[in-house]
BALONU-76627 format. One record per residue (C-alpha): x, y, z; residue in one letter. Coordinates in steps of 0.001 Angstrom, whole numbers, always signed. Layout:
BEGIN
((X, Y, Z), a)
...
***
This chain:
BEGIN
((-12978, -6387, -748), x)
((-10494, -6312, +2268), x)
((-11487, -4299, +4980), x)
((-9032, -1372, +5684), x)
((-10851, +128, +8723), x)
((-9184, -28, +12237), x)
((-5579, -857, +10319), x)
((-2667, +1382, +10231), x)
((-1617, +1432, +6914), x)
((+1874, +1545, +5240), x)
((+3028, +2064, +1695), x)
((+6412, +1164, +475), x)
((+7422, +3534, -2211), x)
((+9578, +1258, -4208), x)
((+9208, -1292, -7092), x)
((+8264, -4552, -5603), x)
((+8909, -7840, -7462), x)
((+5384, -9403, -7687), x)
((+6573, -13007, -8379), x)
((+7646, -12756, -4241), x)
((+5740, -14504, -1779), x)
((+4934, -13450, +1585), x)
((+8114, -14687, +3148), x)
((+10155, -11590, +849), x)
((+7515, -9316, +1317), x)
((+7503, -9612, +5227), x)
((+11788, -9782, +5123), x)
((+11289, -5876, +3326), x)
((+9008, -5097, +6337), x)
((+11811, -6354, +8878), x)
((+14726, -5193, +6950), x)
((+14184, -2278, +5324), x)
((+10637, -697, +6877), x)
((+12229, -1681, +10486), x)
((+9092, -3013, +11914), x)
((+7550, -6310, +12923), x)
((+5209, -7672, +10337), x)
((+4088, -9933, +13555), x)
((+3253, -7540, +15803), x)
((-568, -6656, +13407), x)
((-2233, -3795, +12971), x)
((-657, -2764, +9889), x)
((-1345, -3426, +6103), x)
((+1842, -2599, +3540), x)
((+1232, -2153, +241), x)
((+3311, -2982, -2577), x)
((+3381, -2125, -6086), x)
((+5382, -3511, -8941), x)
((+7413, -684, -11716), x)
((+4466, -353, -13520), x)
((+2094, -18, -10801), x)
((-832, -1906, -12371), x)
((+216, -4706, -9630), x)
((-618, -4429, -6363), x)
((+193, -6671, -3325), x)
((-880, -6191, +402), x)
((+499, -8032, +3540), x)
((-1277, -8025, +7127), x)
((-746, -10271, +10050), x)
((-3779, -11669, +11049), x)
((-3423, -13356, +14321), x)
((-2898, -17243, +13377), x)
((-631, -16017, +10170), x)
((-136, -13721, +6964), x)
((-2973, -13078, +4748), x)
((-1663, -11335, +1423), x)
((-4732, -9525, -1013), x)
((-3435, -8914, -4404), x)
((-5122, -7163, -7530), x)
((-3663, -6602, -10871), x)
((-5688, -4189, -13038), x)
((-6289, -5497, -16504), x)
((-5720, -1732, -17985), x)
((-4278, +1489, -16589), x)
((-2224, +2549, -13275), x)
((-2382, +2405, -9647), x)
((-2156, +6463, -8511), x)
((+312, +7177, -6008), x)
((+478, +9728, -3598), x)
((+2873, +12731, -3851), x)
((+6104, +11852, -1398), x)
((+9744, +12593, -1337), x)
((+11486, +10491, -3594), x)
((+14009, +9709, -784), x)
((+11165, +8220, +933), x)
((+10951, +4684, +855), x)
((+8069, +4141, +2923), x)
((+5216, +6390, +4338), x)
((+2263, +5479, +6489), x)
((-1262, +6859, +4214), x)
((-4407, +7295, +5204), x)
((-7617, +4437, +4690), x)
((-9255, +6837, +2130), x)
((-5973, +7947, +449), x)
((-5130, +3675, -207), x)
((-9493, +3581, -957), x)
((-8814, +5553, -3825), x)
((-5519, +3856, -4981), x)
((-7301, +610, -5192), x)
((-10243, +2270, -6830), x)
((-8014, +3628, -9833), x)
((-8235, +7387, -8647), x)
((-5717, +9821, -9275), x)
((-4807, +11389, -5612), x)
((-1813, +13287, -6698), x)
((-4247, +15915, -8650), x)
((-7210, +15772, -6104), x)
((-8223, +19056, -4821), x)
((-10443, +19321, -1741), x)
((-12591, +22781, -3184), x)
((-13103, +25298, -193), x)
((-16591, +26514, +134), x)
((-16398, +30048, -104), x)
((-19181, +32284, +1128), x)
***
């Protein structure tokens, strides 16, 4: 399993093409996230129209490493966003439990009451 701690992590909202190689997925970083995929210290995630397919880019030091994971039944959750959004920086546990097949748009956190 990749490690997530100590990145900042960045989710591009749109379809993604999975038959793209790292090359396309770092030209959406540069052109249409506006950020350096050089620079490290960021993992984007990208999911296909189904979102069963899920690809992840990160620049580590000597050169792109790219994790990808295609579930063999259901969806990848997403978080709730503006649909005008087309990319939005998420939290380690929020992406945990994306990759982990939970459902984060109907999590509750329950408030102790006493």
């Amino acid at each position: 399993m990749l490690s997530l701690t100590g990145y900042r992590l960045m989710l591009w909202t749109q379809p993604t093409d999975m038959r793209v190689g790292i090359h396309r997925l770092s030209g959406i970083v540069c052109n249409e996230i506006k950020e350096d995929p050089f620079q490290g210290g960021t993992i984007y995630a990208f999911f296909n129209a189904r979102r069963n397919t899920v690809k992840m880019l990160v620049w580590d030091k000597d050169g792109f490493a790219m994790y990808y994971k295609r579930l063999s039944r259901g969806t990848f959750g997403m978080p709730v966003y503006d649909p005008a959004t087309r990319a939005m920086v998420i939290e380690r546990k929020d992406l945990q439990m994306i990759l982990e097949g939970v459902e984060i748009r109907y999590r509750n956190r329950y408030v102790r009451t006493t």
